[in-house]
SETOR-424169 format. One record per residue (C-alpha): x, y, z negated; residue in three letters; residue number from 1. Coordinates in Angstrom, 2 decimals. Layout:
@c1:X | c2:Y | c3:Z | koldo:ALA | torke:NUM
...
This chain:
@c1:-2.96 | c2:58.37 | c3:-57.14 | koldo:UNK | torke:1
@c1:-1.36 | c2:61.14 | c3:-55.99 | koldo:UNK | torke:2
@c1:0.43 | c2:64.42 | c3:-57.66 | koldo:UNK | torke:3
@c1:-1.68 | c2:67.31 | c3:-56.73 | koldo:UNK | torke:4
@c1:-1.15 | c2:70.90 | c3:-57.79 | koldo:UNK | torke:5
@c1:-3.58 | c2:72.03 | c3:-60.75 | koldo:UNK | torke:6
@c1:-4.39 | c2:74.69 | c3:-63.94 | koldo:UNK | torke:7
@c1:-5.83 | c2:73.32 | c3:-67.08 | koldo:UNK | torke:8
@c1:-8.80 | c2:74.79 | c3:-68.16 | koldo:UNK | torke:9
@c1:-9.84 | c2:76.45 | c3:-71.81 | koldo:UNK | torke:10
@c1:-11.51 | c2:72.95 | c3:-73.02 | koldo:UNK | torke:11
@c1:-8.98 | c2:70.76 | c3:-73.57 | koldo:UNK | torke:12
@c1:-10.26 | c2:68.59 | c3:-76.92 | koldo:UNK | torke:13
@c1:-9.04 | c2:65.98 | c3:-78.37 | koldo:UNK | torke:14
@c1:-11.65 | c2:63.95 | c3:-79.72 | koldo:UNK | torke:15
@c1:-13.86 | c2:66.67 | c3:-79.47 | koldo:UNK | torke:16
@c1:-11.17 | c2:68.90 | c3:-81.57 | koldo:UNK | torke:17
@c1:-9.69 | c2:71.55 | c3:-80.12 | koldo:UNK | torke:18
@c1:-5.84 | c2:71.03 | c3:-79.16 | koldo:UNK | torke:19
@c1:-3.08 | c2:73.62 | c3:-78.70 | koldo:UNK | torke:20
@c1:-1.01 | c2:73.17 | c3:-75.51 | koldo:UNK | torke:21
@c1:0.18 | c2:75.15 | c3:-72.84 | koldo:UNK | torke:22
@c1:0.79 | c2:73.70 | c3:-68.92 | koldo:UNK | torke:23
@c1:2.47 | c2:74.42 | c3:-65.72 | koldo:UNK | torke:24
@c1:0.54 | c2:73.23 | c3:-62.98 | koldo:UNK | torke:25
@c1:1.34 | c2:69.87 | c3:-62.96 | koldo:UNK | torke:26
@c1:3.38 | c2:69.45 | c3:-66.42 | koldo:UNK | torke:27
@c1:1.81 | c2:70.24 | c3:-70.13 | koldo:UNK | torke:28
@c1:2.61 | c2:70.72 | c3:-73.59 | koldo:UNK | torke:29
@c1:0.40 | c2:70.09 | c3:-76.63 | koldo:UNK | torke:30
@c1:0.67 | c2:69.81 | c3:-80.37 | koldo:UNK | torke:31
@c1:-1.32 | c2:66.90 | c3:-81.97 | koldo:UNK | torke:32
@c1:-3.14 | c2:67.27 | c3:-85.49 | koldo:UNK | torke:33
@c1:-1.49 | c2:65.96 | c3:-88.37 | koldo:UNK | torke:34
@c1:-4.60 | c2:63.73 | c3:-88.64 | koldo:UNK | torke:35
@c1:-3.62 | c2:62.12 | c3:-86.02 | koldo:UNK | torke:36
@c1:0.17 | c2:61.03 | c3:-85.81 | koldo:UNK | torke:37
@c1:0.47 | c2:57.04 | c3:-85.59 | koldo:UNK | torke:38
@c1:-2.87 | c2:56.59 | c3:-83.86 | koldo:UNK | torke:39
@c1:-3.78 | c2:56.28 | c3:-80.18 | koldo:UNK | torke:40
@c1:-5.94 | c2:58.81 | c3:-79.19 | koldo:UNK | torke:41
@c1:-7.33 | c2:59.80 | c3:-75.63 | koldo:UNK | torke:42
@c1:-7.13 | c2:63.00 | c3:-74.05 | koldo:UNK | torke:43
@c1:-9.75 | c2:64.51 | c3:-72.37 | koldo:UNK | torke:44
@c1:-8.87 | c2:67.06 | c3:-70.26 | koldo:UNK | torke:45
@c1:-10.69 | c2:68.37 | c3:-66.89 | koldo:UNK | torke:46
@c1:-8.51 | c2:70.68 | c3:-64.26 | koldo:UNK | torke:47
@c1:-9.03 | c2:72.88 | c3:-61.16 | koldo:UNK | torke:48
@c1:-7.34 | c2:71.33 | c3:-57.96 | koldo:UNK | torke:49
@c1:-5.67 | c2:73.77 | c3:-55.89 | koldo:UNK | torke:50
@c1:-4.81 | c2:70.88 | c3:-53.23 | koldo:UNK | torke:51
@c1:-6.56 | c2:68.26 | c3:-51.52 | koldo:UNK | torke:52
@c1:-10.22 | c2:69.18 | c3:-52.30 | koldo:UNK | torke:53
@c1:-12.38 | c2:72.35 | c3:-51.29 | koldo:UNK | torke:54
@c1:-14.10 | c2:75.14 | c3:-52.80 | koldo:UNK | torke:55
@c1:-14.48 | c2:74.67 | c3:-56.32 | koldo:UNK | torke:56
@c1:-15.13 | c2:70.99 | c3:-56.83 | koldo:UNK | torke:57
@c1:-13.47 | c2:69.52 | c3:-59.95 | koldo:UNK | torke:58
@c1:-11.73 | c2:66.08 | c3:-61.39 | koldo:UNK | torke:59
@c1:-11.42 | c2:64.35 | c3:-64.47 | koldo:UNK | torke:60
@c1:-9.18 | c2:61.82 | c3:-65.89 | koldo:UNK | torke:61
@c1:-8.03 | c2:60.20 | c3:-68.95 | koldo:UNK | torke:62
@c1:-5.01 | c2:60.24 | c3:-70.40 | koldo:UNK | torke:63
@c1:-3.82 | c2:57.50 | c3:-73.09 | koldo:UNK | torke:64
@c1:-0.88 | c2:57.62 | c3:-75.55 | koldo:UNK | torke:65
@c1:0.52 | c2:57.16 | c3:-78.41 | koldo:UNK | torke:66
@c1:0.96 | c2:60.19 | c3:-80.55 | koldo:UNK | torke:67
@c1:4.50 | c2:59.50 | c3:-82.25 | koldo:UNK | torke:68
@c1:5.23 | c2:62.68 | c3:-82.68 | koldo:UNK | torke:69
@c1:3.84 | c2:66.16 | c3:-83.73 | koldo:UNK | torke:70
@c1:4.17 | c2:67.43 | c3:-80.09 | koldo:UNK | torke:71
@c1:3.67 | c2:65.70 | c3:-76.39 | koldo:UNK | torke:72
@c1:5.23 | c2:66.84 | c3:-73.30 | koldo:UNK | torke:73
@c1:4.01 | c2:64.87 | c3:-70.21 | koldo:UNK | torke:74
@c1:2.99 | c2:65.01 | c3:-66.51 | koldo:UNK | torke:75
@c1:-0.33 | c2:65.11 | c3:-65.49 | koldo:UNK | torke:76
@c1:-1.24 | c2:62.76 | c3:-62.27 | koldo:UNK | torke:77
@c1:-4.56 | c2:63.64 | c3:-60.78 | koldo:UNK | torke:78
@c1:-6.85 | c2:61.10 | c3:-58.90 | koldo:UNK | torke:79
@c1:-8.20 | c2:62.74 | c3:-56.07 | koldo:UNK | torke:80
@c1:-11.54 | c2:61.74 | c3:-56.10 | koldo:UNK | torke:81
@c1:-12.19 | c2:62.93 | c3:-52.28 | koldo:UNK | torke:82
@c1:-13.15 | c2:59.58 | c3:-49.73 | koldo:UNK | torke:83
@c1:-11.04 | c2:59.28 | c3:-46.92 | koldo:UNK | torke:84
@c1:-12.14 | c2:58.84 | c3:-43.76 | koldo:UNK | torke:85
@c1:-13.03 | c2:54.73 | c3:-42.81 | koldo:UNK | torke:86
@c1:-10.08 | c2:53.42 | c3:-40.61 | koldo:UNK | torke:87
@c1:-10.72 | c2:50.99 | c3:-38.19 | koldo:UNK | torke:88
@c1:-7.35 | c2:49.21 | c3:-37.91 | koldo:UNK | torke:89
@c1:-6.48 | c2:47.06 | c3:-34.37 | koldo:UNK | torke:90
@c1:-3.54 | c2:44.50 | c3:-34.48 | koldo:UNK | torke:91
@c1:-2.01 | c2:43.04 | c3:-31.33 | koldo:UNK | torke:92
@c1:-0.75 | c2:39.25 | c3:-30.84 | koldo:UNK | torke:93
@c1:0.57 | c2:37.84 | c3:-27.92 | koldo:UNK | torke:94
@c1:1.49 | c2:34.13 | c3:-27.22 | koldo:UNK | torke:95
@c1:2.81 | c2:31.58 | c3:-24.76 | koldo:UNK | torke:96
@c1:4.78 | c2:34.74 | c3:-22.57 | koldo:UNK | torke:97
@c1:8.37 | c2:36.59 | c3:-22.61 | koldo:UNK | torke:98
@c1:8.39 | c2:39.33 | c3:-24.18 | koldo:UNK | torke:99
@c1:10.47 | c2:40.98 | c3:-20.72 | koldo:UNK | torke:100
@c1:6.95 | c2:40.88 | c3:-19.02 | koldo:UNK | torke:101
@c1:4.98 | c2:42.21 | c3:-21.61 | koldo:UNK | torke:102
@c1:4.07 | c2:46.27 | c3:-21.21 | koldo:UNK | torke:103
@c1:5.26 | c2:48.91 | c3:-23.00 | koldo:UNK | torke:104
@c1:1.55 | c2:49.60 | c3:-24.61 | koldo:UNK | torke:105
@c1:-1.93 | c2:48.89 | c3:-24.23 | koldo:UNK | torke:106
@c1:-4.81 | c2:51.12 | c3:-23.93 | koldo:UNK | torke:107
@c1:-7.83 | c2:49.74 | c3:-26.72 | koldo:UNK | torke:108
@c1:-11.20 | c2:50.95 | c3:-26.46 | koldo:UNK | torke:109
@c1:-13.38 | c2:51.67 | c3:-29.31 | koldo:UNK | torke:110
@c1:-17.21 | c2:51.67 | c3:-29.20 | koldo:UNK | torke:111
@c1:-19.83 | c2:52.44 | c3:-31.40 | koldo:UNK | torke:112
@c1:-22.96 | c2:50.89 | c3:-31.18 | koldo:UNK | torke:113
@c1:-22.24 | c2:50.30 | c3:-28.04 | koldo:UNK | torke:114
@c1:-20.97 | c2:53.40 | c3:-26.43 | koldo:UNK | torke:115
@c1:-17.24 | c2:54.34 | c3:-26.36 | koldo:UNK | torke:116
@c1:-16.63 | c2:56.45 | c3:-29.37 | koldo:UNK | torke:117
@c1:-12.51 | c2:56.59 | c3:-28.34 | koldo:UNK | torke:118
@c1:-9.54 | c2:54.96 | c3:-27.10 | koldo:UNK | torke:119
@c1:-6.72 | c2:54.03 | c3:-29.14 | koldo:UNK | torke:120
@c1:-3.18 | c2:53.20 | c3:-27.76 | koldo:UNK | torke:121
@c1:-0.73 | c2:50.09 | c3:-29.17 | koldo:UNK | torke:122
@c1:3.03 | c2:50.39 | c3:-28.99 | koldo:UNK | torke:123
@c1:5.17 | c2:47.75 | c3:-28.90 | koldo:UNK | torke:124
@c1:7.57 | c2:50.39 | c3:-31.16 | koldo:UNK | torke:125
@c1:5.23 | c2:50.10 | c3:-33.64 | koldo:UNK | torke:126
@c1:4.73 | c2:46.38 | c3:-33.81 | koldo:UNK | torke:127
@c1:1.40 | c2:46.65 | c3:-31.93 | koldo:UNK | torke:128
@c1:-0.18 | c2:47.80 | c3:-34.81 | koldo:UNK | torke:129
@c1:-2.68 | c2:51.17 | c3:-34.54 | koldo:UNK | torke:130
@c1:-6.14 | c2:52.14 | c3:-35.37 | koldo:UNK | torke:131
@c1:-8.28 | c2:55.28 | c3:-36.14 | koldo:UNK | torke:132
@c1:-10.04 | c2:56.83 | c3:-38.67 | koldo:UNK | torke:133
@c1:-14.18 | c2:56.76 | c3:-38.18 | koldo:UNK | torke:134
@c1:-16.57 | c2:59.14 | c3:-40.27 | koldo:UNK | torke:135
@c1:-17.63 | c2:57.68 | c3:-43.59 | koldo:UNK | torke:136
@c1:-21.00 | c2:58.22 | c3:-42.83 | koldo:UNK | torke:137
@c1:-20.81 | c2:55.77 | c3:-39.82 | koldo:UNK | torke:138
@c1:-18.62 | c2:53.32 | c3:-42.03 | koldo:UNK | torke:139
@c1:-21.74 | c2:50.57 | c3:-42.18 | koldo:UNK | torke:140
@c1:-22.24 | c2:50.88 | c3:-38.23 | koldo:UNK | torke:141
@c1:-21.65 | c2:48.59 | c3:-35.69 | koldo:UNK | torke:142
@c1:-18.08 | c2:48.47 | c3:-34.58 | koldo:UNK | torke:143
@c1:-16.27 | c2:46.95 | c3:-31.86 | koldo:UNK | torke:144
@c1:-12.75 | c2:46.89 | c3:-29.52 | koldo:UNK | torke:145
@c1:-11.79 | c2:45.95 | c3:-26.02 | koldo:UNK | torke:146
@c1:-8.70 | c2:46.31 | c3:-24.42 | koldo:UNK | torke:147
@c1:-8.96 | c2:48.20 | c3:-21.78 | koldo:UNK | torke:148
@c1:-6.47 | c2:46.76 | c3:-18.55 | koldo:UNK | torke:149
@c1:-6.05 | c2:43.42 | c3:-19.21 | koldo:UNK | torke:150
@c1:-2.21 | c2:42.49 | c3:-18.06 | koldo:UNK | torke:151
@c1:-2.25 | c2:39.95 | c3:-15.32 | koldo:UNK | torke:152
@c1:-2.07 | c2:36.38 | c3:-15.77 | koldo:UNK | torke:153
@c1:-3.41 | c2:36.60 | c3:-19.40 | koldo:UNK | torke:154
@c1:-6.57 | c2:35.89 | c3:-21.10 | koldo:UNK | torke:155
@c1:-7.71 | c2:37.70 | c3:-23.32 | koldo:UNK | torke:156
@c1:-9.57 | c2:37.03 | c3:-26.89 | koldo:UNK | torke:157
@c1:-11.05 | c2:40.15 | c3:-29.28 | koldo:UNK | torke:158
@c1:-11.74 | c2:38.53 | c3:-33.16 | koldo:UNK | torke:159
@c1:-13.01 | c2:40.93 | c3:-35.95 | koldo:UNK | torke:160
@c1:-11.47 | c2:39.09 | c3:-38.95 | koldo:UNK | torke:161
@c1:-13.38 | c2:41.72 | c3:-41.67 | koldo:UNK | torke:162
@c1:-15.43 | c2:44.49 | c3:-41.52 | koldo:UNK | torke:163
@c1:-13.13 | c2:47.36 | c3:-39.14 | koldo:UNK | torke:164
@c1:-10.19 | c2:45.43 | c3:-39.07 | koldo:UNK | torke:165
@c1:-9.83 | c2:43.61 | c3:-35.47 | koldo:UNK | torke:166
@c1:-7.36 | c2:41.32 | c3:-33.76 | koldo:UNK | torke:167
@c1:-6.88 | c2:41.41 | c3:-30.46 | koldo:UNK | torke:168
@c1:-4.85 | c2:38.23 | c3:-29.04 | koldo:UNK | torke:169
@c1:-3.42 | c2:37.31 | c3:-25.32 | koldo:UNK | torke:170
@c1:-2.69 | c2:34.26 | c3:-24.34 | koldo:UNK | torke:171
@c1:-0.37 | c2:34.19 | c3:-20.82 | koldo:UNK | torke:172
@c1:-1.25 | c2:31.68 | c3:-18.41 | koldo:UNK | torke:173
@c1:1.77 | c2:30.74 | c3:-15.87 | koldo:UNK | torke:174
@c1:0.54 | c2:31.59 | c3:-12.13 | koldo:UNK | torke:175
@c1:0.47 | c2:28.41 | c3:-10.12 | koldo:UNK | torke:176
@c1:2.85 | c2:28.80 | c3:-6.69 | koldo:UNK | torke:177
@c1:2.07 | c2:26.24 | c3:-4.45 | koldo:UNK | torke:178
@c1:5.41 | c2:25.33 | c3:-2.33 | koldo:UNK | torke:179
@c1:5.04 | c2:24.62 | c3:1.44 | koldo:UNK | torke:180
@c1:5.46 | c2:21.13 | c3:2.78 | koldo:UNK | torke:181
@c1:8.81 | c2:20.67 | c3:3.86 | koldo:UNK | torke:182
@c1:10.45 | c2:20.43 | c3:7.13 | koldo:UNK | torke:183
@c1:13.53 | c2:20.20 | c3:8.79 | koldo:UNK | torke:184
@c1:14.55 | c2:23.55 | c3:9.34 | koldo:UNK | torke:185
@c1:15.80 | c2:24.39 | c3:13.19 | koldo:UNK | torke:186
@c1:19.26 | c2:25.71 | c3:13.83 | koldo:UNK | torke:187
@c1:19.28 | c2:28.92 | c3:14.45 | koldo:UNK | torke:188
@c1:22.82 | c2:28.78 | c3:15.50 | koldo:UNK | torke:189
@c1:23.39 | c2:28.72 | c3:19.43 | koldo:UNK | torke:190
@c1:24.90 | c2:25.57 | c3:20.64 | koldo:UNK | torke:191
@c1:28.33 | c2:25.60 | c3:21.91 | koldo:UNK | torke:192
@c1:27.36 | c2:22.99 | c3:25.08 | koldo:UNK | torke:193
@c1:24.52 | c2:23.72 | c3:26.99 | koldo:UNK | torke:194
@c1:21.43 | c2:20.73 | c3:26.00 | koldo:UNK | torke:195
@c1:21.72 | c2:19.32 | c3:29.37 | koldo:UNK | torke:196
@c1:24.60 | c2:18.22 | c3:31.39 | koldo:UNK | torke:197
@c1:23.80 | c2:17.78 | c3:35.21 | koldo:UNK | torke:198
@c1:24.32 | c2:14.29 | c3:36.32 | koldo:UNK | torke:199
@c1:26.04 | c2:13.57 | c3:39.27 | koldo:UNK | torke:200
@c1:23.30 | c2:11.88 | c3:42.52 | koldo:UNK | torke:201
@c1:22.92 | c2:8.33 | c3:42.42 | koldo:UNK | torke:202
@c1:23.02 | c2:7.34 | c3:45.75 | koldo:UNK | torke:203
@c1:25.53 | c2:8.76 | c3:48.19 | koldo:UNK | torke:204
@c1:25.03 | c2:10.22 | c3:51.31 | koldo:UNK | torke:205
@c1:25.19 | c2:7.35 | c3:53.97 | koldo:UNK | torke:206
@c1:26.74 | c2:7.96 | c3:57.02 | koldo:UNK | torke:207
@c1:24.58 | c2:8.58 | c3:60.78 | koldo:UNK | torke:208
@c1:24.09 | c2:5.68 | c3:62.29 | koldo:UNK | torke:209
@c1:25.28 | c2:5.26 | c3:66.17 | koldo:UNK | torke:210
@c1:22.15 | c2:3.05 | c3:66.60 | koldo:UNK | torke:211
@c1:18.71 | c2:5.11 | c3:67.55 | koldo:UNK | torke:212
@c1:16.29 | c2:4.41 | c3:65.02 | koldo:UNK | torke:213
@c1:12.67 | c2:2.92 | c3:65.65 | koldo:UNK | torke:214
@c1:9.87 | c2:5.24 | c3:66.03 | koldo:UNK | torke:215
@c1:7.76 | c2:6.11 | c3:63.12 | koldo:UNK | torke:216
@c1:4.31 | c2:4.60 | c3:63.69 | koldo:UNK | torke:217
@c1:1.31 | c2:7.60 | c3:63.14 | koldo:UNK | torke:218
@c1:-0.82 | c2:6.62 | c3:61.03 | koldo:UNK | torke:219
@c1:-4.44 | c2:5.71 | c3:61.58 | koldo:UNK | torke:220
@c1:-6.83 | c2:8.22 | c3:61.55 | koldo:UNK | torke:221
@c1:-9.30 | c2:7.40 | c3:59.12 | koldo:UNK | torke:222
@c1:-13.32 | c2:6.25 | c3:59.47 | koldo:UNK | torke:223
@c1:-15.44 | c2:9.02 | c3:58.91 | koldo:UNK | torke:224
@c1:-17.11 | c2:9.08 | c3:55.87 | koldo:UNK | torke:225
@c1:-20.90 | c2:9.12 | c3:55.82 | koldo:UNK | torke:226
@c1:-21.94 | c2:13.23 | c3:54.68 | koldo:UNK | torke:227
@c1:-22.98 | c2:12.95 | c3:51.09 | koldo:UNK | torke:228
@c1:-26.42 | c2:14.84 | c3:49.79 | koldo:UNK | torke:229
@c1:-26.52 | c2:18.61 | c3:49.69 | koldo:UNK | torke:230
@c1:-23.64 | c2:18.23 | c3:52.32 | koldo:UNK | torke:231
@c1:-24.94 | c2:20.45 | c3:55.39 | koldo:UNK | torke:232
@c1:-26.28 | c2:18.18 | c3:58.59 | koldo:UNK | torke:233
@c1:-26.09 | c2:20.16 | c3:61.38 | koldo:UNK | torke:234
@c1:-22.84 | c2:19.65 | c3:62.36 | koldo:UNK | torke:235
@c1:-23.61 | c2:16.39 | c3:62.52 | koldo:UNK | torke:236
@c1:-26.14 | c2:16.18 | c3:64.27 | koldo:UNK | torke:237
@c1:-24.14 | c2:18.79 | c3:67.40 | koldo:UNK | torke:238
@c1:-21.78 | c2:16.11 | c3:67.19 | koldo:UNK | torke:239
@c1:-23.76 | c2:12.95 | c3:68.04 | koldo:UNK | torke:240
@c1:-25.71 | c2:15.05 | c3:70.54 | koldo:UNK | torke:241
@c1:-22.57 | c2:15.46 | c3:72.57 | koldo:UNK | torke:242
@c1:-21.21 | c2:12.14 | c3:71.90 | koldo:UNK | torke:243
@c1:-24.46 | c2:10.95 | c3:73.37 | koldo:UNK | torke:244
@c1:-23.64 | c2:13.42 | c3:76.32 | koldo:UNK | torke:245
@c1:-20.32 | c2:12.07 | c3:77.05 | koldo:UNK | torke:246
@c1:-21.63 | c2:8.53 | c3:76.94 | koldo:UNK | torke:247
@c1:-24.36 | c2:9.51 | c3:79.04 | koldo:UNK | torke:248
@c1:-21.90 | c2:11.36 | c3:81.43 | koldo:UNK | torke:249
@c1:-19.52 | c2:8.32 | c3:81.50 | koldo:UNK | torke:250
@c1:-21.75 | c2:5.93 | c3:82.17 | koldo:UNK | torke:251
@c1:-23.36 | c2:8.03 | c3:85.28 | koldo:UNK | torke:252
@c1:-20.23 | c2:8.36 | c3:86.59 | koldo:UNK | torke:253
@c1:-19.47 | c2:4.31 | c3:86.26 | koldo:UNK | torke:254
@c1:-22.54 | c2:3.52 | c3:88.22 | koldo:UNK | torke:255
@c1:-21.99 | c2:5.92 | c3:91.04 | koldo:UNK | torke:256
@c1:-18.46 | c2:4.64 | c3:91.56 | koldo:UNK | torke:257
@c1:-19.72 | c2:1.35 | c3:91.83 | koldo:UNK | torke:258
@c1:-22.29 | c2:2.46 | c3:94.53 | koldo:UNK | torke:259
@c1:-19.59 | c2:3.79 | c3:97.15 | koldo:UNK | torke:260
@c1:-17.51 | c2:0.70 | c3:96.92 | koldo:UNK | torke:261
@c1:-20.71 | c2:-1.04 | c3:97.76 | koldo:UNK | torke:262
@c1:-21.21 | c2:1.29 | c3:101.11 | koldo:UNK | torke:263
């Protein structure tokens, strides 16, 4: 109920008899019958709104007392009988987190029947409580919430627990950090000694020797190896022609020789 500014009109009855009174907007005055004193009676009484409705639209009520007295002075409280506006209310729970890492707000969207109809913001100021109002005529329609940035590293959960009344819950889920295999860390300090220390030689410079030394021997020179396959052949092949030339040559030369010692 609420107090609303009003005028009486001319048919206030009482039980369908006409009652004196006068009224101030929102207080009145009236005299009750003789007829009636020590009874409880209803008063029936209709007034003009000057607040809270439009145009010329009226409302009743009933008023019950108890007539002690020739005349009543009272207040008159007037149900406005206009509907109010559906409101889709949104409440916000979080769980398992601190709340240092929790945002300031959240950004909710609202969609009916499936198409967003507006976005609502929660406040931690206000408990993470919010909503909207929704036309009455849309009241029985399909309703629904989603928040809109999830905050990282929590799942998230959207429950309607009654018709337009949602609760929206996340749950934070520690990140993992996987720590590198350990090592022995290298100094990155500079040594004062340097890592290696030259040694001194191991064998000691022998003195010359008066005596002369024996020749080296020169080493063999080796057979010649047989040309492998897809080696080229024709040097080869000059060389045993002239080796057969100086044989040839040699041998000519041994027989003549012999030939004058003979004459």
């Amino acid at each position: 109920d609420q107090m609303l500014n009003m005028t009486f009109n001319n048919d206030l009855t009482l039980n369908n008899s006409a009652v004196a009174y006068t009224s101030t907007d929102t207080t009145f005055q009236l005299t009750i019958p003789e007829n009636y004193r020590g009874q409880t009676v209803t008063l029936r009484y209709t007034a003009t709104v000057a607040s809270g409705l439009q145009g010329d639209d009226t409302v009743s009520n009933t008023v019950y007392f108890n007539n002690l007295h020739d005349t009543v002075l009272g207040t008159v409280t007037v149900k406005d009988d206009t509907r109010d506006d559906p409101y889709l209310k949104i409440n916000k729970h979080w769980y398992g987190d601190d709340e240092e890492i929790r945002p300031d707000s959240i950004d909710v969207n609202v969609y009916h029947d499936g198409e967003l109809y507006k976005t609502v913001t929660l406040y931690e100021r206000y408990e993470w409580m919010g909503g909207t109002h929704i036309p009455y005529e849309w009241e029985q329609d399909d309703w629904w919430v989603e928040e809109a940035d999830v905050p990282e590293y929590y799942d998230v959960d959207v429950e309607e627990t009654r018709h337009l009344v949602f609760n929206i819950t996340n749950t934070y889920e520690a990140p993992v950090i996987e720590e590198p295999e350990s090592s022995e860390p290298e100094s990155s300090e500079p040594s004062s000694e340097p890592s290696v220390v030259p040694s001194e030689p191991s064998v000691e410079p022998s003195e010359p020797s008066s005596e002369p030394s024996e020749p080296v021997s020169e080493p063999e020179p080796a057979e010649p190896t047989l040309p492998q396959t897809g080696q080229v052949w024709w040097p080869v092949i000059l060389l045993l022609a002239g080796g057969a030339v100086l044989v040839a040559f040699g041998a000519f030369r041994t027989i003549r020789g012999h030939g004058r010692r003979e004459r």
